[in-house]
C-alpha positions as CSV (number, residue, x, y, z in Angstrom):
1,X,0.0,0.0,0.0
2,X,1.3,3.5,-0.8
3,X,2.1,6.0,1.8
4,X,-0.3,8.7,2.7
5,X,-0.1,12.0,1.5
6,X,-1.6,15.1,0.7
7,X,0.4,17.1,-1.8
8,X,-2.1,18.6,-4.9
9,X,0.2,17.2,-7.2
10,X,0.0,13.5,-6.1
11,X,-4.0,14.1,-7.0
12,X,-3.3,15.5,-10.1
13,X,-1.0,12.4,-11.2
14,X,-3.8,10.7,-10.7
15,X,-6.0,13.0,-13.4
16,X,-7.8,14.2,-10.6
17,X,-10.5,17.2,-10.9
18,X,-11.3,19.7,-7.7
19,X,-13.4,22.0,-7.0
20,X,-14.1,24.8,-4.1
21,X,-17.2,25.6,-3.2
22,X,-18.2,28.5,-0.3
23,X,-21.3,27.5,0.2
24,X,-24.2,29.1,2.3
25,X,-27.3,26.9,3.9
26,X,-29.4,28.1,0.8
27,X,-29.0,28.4,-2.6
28,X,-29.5,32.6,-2.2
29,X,-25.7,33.2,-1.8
30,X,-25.5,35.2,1.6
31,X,-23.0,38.4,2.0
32,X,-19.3,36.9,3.4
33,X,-19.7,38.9,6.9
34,X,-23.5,37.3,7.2
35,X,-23.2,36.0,11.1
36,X,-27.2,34.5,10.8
37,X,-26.5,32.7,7.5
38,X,-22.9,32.1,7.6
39,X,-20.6,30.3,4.7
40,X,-19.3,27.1,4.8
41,X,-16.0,26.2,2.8
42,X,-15.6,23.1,0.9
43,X,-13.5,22.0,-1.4
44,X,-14.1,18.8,-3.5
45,X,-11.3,16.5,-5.6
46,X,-12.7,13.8,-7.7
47,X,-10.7,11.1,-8.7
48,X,-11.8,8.1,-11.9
49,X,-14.8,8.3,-14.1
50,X,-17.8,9.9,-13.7
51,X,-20.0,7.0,-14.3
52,X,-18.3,4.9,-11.8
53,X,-19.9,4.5,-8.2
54,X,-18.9,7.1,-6.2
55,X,-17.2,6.8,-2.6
56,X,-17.2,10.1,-0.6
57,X,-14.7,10.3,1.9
58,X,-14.4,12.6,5.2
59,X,-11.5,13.3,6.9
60,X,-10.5,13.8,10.7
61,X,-9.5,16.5,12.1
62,X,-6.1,18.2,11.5
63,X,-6.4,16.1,7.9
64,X,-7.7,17.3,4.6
65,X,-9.5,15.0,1.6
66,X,-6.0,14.3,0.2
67,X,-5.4,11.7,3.1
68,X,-7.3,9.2,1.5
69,X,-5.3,9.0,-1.5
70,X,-3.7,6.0,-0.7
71,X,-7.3,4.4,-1.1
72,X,-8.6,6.3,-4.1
73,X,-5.3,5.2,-5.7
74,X,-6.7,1.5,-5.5
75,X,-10.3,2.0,-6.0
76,X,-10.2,4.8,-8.6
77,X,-10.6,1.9,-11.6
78,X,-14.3,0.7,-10.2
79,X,-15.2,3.9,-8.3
80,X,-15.3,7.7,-8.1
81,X,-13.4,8.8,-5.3
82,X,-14.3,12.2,-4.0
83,X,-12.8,13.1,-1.8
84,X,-13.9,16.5,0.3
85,X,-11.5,19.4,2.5
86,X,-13.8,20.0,5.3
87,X,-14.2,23.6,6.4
88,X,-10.9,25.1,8.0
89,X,-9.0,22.0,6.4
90,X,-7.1,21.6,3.5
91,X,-7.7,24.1,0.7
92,X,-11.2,25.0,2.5
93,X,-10.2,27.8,4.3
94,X,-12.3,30.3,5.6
95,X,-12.5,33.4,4.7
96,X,-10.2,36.3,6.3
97,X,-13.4,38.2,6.8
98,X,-15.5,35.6,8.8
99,X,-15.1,35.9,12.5
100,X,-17.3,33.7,14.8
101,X,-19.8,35.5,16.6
102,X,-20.9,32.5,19.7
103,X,-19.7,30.5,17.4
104,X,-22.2,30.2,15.1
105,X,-24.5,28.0,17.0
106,X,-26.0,25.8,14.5
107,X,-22.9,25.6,12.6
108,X,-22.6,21.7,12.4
109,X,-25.9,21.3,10.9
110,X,-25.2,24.0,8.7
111,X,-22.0,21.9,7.1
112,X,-23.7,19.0,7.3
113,X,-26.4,20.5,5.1
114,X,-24.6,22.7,2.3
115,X,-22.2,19.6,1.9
116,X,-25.4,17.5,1.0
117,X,-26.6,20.3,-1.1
118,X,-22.8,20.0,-3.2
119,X,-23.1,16.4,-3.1
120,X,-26.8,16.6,-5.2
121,X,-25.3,18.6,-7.9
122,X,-22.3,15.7,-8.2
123,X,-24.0,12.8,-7.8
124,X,-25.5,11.0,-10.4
125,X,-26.5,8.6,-8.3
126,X,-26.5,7.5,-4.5
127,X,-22.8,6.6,-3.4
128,X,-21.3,4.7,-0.5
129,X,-19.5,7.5,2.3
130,X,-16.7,7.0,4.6
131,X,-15.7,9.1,7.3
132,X,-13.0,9.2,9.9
133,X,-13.3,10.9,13.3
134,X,-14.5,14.3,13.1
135,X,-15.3,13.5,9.2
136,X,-17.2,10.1,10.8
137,X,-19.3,12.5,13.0
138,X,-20.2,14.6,9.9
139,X,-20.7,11.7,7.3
140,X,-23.1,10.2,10.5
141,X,-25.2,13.5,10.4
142,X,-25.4,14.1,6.5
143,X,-26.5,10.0,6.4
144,X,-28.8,10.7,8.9
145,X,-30.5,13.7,7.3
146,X,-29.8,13.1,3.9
147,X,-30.1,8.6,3.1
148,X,-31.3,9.5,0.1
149,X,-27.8,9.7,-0.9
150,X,-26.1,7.0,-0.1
151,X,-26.2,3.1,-0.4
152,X,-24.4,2.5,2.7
153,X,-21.8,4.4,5.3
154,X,-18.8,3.2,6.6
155,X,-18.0,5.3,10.3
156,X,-14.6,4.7,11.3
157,X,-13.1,6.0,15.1
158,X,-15.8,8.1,15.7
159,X,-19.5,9.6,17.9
160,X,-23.3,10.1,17.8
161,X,-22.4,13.5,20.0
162,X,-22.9,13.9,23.6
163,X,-26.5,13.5,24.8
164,X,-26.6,16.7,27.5
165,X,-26.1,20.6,27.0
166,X,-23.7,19.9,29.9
167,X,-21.5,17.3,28.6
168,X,-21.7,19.4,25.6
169,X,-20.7,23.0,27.1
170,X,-18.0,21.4,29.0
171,X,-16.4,19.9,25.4
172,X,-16.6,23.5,24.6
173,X,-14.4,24.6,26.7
174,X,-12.1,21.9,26.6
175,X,-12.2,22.3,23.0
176,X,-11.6,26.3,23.6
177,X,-8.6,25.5,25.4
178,X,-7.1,23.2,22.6
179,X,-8.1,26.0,20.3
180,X,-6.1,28.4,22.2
181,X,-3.5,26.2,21.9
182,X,-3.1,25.8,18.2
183,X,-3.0,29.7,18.0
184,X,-0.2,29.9,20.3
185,X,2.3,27.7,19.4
186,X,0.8,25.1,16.8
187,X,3.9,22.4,16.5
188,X,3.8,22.2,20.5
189,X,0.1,21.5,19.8
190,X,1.0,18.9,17.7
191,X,3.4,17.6,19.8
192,X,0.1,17.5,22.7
193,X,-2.1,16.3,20.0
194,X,-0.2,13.1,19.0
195,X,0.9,12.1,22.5
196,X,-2.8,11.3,23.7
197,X,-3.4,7.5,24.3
198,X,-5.6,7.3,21.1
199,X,-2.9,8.2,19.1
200,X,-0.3,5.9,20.7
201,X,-0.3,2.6,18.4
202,X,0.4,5.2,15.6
203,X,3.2,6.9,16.7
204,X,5.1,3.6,16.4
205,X,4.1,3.3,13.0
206,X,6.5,4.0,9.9
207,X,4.2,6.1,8.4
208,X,4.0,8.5,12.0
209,X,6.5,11.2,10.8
210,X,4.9,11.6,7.5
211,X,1.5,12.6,8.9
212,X,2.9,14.3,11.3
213,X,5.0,16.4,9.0
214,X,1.4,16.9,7.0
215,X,-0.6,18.2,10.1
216,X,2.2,20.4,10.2
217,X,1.0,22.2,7.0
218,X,-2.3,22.9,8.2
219,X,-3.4,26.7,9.4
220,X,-3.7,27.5,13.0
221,X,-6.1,29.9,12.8
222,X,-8.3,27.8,10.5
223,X,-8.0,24.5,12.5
224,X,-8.3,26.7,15.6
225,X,-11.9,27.9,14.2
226,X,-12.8,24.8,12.8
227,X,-12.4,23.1,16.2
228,X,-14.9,25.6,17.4
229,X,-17.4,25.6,15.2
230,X,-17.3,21.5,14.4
231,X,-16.1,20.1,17.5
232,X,-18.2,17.5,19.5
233,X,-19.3,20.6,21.7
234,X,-21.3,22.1,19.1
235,X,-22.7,19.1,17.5
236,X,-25.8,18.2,18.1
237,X,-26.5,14.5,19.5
238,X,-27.3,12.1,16.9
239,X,-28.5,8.8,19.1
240,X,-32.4,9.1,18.3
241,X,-31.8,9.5,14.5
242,X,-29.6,6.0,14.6
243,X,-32.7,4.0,15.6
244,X,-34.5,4.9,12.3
245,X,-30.9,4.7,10.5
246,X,-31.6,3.3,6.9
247,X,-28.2,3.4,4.5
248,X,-26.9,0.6,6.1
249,X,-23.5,1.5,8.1
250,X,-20.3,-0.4,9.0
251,X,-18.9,1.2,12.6
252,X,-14.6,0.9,12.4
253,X,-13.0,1.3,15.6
254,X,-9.2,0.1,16.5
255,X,-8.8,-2.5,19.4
256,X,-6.6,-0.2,21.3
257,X,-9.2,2.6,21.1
258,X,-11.1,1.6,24.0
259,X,-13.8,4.7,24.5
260,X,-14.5,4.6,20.9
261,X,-15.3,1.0,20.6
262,X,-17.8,1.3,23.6
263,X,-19.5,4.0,21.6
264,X,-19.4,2.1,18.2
265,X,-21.1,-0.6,20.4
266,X,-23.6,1.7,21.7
267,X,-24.2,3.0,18.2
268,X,-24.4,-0.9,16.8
269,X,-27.0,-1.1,19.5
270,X,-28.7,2.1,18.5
271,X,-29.3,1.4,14.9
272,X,-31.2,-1.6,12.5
273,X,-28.7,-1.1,10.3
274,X,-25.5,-1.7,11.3
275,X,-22.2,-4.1,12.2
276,X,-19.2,-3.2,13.9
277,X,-16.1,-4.4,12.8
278,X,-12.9,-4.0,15.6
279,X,-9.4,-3.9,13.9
280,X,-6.9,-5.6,16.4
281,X,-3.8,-4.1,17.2
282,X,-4.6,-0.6,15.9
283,X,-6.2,2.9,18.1
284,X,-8.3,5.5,16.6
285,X,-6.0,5.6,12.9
286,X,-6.9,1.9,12.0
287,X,-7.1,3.0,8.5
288,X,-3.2,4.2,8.2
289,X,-2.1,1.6,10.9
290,X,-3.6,-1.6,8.9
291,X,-4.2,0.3,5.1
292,X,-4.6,-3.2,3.2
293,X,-7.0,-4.5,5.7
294,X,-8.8,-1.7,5.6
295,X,-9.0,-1.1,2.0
296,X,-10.3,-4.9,1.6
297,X,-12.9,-4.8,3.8
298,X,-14.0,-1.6,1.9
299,X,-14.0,-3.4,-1.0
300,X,-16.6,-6.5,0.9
301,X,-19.0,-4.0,1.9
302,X,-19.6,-1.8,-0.7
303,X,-19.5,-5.3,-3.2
304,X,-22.0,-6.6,-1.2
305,X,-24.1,-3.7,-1.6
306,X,-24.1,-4.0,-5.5
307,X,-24.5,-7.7,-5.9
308,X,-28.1,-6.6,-3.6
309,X,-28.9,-3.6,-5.7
């Protein structure tokens, strides 16, 4: 398996096409200082034909849509990869103008829904979704809201949300704090970042410095933002929506993870429509830490869905 990476011009060897998009939450394109209707950056690289199925993949924080290109590397011949900078990520920027006011409460939703809205006018049909942490809590909303456009979801390392407003305005703070952090001095923050438990089965993985050196290129005051207005603080909880779940949805979680596999259980629980698969061995990156195993049973879940359709 190829190494990650996130450079434009390892996309473009792959006769990739991208696209950014600052979208509002309507189709009446809102003034850049609007606080009530506020923009929501996106940018979109798609990767093999246009009449292939289409995968749409989410990445975690700190990432941007490039880390998936190991994958769309080796499913580009059978599918259409596209792969999508979230807000504050990657090329999706936001603009110098915007400046949260209470951080945008509402926010979340707001992504969740202008992505859907993008995703409409590329589709040509439903497609299959995979998301990773923060990108999993996203992808879980916009299947949530929006099943009319996908087949099936694949969640990896990731949360429904926190049930209570105070579970919820405590992660705000805590997630203020981190913010804070990345604006002060943002390779000690990465430094803090990676030596969390989660994290700890990856940093003695060959592939560590790499993505290390790539979090490294992202923008402190747009990750700092982004952590603000899409953290688990200001997303709203999802567990009531899972029951009446209908893309069917495959819940990742790494072995070594252990608070997210006891929410991927809950969520298994939760919803009609759903497995959990547990990757031995790996924490919350299962997807860099075991890359083939990954990739295959990609492959057996979204294969299965087409021999049904």
């Amino acid at each position: 398996m190829a190494k990650a990476g996130r450079t434009r011009s390892r996309a473009d060897a792959l006769s990739a096409s991208s696209v950014a998009i600052l979208a509002s939450p309507s189709r009446t394109r809102k003034p850049m200082h609007s606080v009530s209707q506020p923009l929501v950056p996106l940018r979109f690289t798609a990767i093999g034909d246009a009449g292939l199925p289409a995968i749409v993949f989410l990445h975690g924080f700190l990432g941007s849509g490039s880390d998936w290109l190991p994958f769309a590397r080796e499913l580009s011949r059978k599918y259409r990869c596209i792969l999508v900078d979230l807000p504050g990520h990657g090329e999706a920027a936001f603009p110098e103008t915007l400046i949260p006011n209470h951080y945008w409460e509402g926010y979340f939703i707001h992504t969740v829904d202008a992505l859907a809205r993008e995703l409409q006018s590329i589709l040509t049909s439903p497609a299959f979704l995979v998301g990773y942490s923060m990108g999993g809590r996203i992808g879980l909303a916009l299947a949530l809201r929006h099943p009319e456009l996908f087949l099936k979801a694949v969640i990896i390392s990731s949360s429904p949300g926190l049930q209570t407003e105070e579970e919820r305005a405590l992660r705000r703070k805590s997630d203020e704090g981190i913010a804070r952090k990345i604006e002060k001095n943002f390779d000690a923050f990465i430094a803090f970042w990676y030596s969390q438990p989660l994290f700890s089965t990856l940093k003695s993985h060959p592939l560590f410095k790499e993505v290390e050196a790539n979090r490294k290129q992202g923008s402190p005051r747009n990750l700092a933002m982004a952590l603000r207005l899409l953290g688990t603080g200001s997303q709203p909880p999802l567990h009531h929506e899972l029951a009446a779940n209908h893309p069917p949805m495959l819940f990742m979680t790494g072995e070594k993870d252990l608070k997210f596999v006891e929410i991927a259980r809950q969520m298994v629980t939760l919803s009609s429509y759903s497995s959990l698969e547990i990757f031995p061995g790996c924490g919350h990156t299962l997807h860099t830490e075991q890359q083939k195993r990954f990739l295959d049973r990609l492959k057996d879940f979204f294969n299965t869905q087409e021999e049904a359709s």
